[in-house]
C-alpha positions as CSV (number, residue, x, y, z in Angstrom):
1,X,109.8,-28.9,14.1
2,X,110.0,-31.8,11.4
3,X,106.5,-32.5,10.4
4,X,105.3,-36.1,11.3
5,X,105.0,-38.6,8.6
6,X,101.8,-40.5,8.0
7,X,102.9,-43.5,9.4
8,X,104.5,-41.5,12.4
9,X,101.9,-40.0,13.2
10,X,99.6,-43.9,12.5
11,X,102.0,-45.2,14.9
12,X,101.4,-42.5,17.4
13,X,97.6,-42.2,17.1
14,X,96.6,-45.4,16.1
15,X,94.6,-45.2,12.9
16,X,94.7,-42.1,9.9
17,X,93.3,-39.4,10.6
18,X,92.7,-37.8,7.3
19,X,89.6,-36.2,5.9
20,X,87.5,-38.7,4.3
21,X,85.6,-37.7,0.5
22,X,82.3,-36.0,1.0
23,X,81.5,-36.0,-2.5
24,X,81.7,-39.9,-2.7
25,X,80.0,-43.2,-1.8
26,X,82.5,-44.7,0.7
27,X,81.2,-48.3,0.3
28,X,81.5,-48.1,-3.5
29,X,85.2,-46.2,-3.0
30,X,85.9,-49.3,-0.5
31,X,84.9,-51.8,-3.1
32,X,86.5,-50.6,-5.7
33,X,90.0,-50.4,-3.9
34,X,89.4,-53.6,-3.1
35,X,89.3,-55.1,-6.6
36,X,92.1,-52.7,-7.5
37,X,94.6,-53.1,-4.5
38,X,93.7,-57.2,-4.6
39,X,92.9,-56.6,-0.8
40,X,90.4,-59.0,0.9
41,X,88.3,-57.6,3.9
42,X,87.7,-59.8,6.7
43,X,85.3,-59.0,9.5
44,X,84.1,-60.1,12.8
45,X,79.9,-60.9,13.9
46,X,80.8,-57.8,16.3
47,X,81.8,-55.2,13.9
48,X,79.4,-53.0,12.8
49,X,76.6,-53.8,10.3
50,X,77.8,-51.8,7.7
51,X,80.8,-52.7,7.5
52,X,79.6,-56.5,8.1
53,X,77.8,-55.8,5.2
54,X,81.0,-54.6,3.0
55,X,83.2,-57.8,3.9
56,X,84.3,-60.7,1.6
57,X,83.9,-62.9,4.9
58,X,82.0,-62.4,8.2
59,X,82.6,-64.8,11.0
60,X,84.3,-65.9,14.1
61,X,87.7,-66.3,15.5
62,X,87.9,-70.2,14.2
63,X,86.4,-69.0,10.7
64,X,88.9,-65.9,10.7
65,X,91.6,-67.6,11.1
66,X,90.9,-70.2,8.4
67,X,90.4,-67.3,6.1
68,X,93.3,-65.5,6.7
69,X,95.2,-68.8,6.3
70,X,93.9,-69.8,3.1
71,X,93.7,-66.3,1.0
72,X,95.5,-65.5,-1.8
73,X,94.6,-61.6,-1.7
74,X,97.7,-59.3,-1.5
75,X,96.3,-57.4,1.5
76,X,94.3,-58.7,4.4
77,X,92.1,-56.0,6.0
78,X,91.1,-57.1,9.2
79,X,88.1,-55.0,11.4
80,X,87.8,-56.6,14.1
81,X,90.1,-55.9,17.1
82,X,93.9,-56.3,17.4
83,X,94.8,-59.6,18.1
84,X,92.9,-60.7,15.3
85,X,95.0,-58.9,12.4
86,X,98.0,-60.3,14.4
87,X,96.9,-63.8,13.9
88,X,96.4,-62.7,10.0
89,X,100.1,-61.9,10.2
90,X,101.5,-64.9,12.4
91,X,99.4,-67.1,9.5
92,X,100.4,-64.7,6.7
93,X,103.5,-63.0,7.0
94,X,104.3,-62.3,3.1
95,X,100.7,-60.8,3.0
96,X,100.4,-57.2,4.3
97,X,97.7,-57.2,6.8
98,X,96.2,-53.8,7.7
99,X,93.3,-52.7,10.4
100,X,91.2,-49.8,10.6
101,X,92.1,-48.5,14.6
102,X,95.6,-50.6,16.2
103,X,93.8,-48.9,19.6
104,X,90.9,-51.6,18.8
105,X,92.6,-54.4,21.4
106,X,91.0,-56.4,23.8
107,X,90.4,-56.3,27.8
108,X,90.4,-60.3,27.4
109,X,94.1,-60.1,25.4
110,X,94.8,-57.4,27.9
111,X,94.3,-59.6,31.1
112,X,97.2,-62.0,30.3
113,X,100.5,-59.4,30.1
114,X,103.5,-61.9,28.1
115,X,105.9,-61.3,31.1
116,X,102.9,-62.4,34.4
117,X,101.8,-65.5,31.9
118,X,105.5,-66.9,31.4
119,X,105.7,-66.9,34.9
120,X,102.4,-68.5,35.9
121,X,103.5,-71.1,33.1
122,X,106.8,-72.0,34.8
123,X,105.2,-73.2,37.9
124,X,103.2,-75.8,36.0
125,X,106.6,-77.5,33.8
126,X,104.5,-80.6,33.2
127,X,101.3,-78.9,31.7
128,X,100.8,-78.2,28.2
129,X,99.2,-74.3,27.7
130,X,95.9,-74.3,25.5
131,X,95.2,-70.8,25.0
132,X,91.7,-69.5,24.1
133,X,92.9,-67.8,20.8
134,X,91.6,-64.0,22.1
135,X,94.8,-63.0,23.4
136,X,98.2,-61.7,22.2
137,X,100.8,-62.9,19.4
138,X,103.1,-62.8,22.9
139,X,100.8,-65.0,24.2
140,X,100.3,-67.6,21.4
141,X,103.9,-67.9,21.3
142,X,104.0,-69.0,24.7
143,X,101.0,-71.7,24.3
144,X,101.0,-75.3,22.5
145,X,98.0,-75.2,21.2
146,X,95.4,-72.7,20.5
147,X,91.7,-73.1,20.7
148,X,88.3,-71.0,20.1
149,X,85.0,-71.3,21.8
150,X,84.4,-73.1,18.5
151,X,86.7,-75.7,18.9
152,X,87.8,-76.2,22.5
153,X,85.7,-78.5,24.0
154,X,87.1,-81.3,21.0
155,X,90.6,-80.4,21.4
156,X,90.5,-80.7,24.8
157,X,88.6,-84.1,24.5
158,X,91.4,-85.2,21.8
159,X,94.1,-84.9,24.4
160,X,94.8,-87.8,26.3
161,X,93.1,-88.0,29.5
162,X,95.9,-87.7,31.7
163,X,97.6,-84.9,30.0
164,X,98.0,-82.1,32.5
165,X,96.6,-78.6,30.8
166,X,96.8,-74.8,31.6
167,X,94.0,-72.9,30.0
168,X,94.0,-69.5,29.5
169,X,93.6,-66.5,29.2
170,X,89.4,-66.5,29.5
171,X,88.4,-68.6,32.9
172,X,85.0,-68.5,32.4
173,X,85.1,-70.6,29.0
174,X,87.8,-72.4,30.9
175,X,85.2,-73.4,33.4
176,X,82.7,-74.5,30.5
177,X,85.3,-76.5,29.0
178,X,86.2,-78.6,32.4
179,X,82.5,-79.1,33.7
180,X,81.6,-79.8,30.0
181,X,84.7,-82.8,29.4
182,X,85.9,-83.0,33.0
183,X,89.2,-82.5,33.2
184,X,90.6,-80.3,35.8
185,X,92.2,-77.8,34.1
186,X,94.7,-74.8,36.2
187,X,92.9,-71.5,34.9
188,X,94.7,-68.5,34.6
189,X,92.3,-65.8,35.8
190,X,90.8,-63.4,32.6
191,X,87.8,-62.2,31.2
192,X,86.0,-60.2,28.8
193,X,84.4,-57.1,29.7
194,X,81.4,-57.5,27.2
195,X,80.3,-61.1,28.3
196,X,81.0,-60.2,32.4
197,X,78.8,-57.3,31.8
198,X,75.6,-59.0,31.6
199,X,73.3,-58.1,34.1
200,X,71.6,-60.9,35.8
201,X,68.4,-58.6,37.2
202,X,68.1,-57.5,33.9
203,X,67.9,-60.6,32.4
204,X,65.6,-62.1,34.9
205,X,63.1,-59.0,34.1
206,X,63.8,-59.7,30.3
207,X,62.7,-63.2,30.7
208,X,59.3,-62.6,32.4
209,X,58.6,-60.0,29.7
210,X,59.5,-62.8,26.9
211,X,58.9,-66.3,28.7
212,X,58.6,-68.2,25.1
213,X,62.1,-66.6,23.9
214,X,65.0,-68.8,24.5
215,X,67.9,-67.9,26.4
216,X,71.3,-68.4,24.2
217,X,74.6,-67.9,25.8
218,X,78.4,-67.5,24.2
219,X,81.0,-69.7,27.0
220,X,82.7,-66.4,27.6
221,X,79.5,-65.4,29.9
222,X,79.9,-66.2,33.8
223,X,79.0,-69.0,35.1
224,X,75.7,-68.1,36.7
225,X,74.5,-66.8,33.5
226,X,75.5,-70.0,31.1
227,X,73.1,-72.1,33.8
228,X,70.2,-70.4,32.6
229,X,70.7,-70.9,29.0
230,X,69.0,-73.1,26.6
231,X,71.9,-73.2,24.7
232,X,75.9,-72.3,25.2
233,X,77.6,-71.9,22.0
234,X,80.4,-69.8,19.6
235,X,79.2,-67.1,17.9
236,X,78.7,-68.8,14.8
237,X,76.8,-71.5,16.7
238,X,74.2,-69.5,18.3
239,X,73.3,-67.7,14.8
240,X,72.9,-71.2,13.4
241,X,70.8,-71.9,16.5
242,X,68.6,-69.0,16.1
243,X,68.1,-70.0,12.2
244,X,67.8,-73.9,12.6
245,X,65.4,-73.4,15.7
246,X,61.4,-73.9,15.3
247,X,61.0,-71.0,18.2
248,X,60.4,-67.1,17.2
249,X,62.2,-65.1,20.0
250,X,65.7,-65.3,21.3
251,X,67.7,-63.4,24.0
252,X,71.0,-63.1,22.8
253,X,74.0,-63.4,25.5
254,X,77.1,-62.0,23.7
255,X,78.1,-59.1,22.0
256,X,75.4,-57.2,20.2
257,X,77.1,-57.1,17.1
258,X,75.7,-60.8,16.1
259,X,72.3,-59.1,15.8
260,X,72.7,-57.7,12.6
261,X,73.7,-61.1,10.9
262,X,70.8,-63.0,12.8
263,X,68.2,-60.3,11.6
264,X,69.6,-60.9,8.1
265,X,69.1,-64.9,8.5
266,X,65.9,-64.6,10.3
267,X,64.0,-60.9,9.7
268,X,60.7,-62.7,10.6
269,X,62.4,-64.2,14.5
270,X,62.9,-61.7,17.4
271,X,65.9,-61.3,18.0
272,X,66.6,-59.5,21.7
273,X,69.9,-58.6,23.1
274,X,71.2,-59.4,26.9
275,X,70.8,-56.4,28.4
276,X,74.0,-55.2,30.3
277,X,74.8,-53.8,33.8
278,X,75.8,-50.3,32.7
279,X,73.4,-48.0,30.1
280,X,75.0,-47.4,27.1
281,X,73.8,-46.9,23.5
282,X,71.8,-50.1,23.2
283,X,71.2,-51.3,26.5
284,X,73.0,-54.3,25.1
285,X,76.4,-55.5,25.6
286,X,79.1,-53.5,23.0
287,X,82.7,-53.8,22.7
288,X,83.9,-50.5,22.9
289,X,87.2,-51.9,20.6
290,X,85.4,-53.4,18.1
291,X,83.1,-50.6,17.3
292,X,86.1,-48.3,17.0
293,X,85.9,-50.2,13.5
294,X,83.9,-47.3,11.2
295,X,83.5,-47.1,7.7
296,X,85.4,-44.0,7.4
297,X,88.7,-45.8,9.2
298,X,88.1,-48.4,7.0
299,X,88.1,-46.5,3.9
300,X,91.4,-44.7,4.9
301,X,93.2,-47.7,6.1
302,X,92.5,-49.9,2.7
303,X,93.6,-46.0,0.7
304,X,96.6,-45.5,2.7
305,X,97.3,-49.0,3.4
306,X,98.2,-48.0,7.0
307,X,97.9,-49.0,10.3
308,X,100.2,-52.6,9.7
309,X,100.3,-55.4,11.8
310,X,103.9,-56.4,12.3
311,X,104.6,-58.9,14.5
312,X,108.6,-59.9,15.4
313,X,109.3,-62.8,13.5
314,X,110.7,-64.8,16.5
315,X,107.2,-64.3,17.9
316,X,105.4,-64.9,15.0
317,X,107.2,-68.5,14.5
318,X,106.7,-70.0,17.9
319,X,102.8,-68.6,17.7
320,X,102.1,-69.6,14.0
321,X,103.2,-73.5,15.5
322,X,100.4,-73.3,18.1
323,X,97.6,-71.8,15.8
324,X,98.5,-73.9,13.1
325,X,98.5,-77.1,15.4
326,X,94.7,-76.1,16.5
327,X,93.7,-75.6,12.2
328,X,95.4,-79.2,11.9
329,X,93.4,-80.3,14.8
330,X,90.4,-78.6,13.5
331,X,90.3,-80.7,10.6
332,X,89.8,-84.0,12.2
333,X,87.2,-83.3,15.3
């Protein structure tokens, strides 16, 4: 049998699996390829917090984007979860654009399949698609404009009123943005495992044991839970709520991986994650993708510059037209 190339065996297993040094410091190894390759690492809040902490820019999908858009590194190593290096590329396509795990996707991405969408878009000729942008290159080529939980509730205002829209793929932030700006909006029917996982008996006992804290919710959460909250916000909004606001205890209602970064901001606050409906490692709610993201991935992916996002060119032209309408948008809201 012919031995497997690296990159064979990348593209069968998803990330490389090599041995990494025991005899060095990974994060000093990671920096210094960094300098030497001209590479750039970008990360999301919901990575882990060492890696977080080995990143050239931490933030959301909105501030992502905007990075990967404006860098002049020669590599672009995303850790975060699939979709997001495939916007890198669909922004970037001279730049090679590597992540640590390609089996790091997305049950939101996952919930709106190219072929189902395209026909669920047909039915509606005279709608335009906005598309929350956690979901697939396929997807974003599809879609007119794209939008993040940053963003969405301006874009949507911008448009005029009796523009008929689609929203997809997440229907919960789809419902924040309608009873938030009032349009009625056809929804197409996905969500994200982390934010449908808070449990609501939980949190009810979480709030009698911390009745000062304040309640802060990301628009991906259900609706139920976002009617509780003190606040409804991106990711990067509810870290500059918990640093901006007088009070000294929040409960957090997204992914667990903000925590890190708010602790950083705020050591002296108490900071208290939504606790989920299944037991898992922090009672919390994880994305299983995004902590597929290690340092050890990370260190092989920028040595052996391998797994690549590639994304077909006729996809990546239609989708970079509806990203880079939403970054134009962006600019002026």
């Amino acid at each position: 049998m012919i031995p497997l190339t690296l990159e064979q065996e990348v593209n069968q297993i998803g990330y490389v699996s090599r041995s990494v040094p025991k005899d060095k410091d990974l994060a000093e190894e990671i920096r210094r390829m960094k300098q030497e390759k001209n590479a750039v690492i970008l990360a999301h809040y919901y990575v882990d917090g060492a890696i977080q902490d080995l990143a050239d820019y931490i933030g959301d999908s909105l501030g992502l984007s905007q990075q990967a858009a404006a860098t002049d590194a020669d590599i672009i190593v995303f850790c975060g979860v699939h979709f997001m290096g495939e916007t890198a590329k669909i922004l970037s396509p001279d730049k090679k654009v590597i992540i640590p795990d390609l089996n790091a996707g997305c049950s939101l991405a996952d919930s709106a399949p190219a072929d189902k969408f395209a026909a669920f878009k047909a039915q509606y000729p005279d709608h335009i698609v906005l598309s929350y942008i956690n979901c697939s290159a396929e997807i974003k080529a599809l879609s007119d404009i794209i939008v993040t939980s940053s963003n969405a509730l301006k874009i949507v205002e911008s448009l005029p009123k009796d523009q008929k829209i689609i929203f997809a793929p997440d229907a919960n932030l789809g419902r924040f943005v309608s009873k938030k700006t009032g349009r009625d909006m056809v929804l197409w029917d996905g969500a994200c495992i982390v934010h449908i996982d808070i449990s609501q008996e939980k949190l009810n006992a979480l709030r009698v044991k911390y009745p000062n804290a304040k309640f802060i919710a990301h628009p991906e959460c259900q609706e139920h839970i976002l009617s509780q909250a003190d606040f409804v916000g991106s990711t990067t909004a509810l870290l500059k709520y918990v640093v901006d606001q007088p009070e000294m205890e929040f409960i957090v209602g997204t992914e667990a991986g903000i925590l890190h970064k708010m602790k950083q901001a705020v050591p002296h606050k108490k900071i208290i994650p939504a606790p989920a409906n299944e037991n898992n490692t922090c009672a919390c709610s994880e994305c299983p993708y995004m902590k597929m993201n290690t340092i050890e991935k990370l260190y092989n992916t920028l040595y052996y510059e391998l797994p690549e996002i590639r994304v077909p060119e006729d996809v990546r032209v239609k989708a970079y037209d509806s990203v880079m309408r939403m970054l134009e948008m962006s600019k002026n809201l």
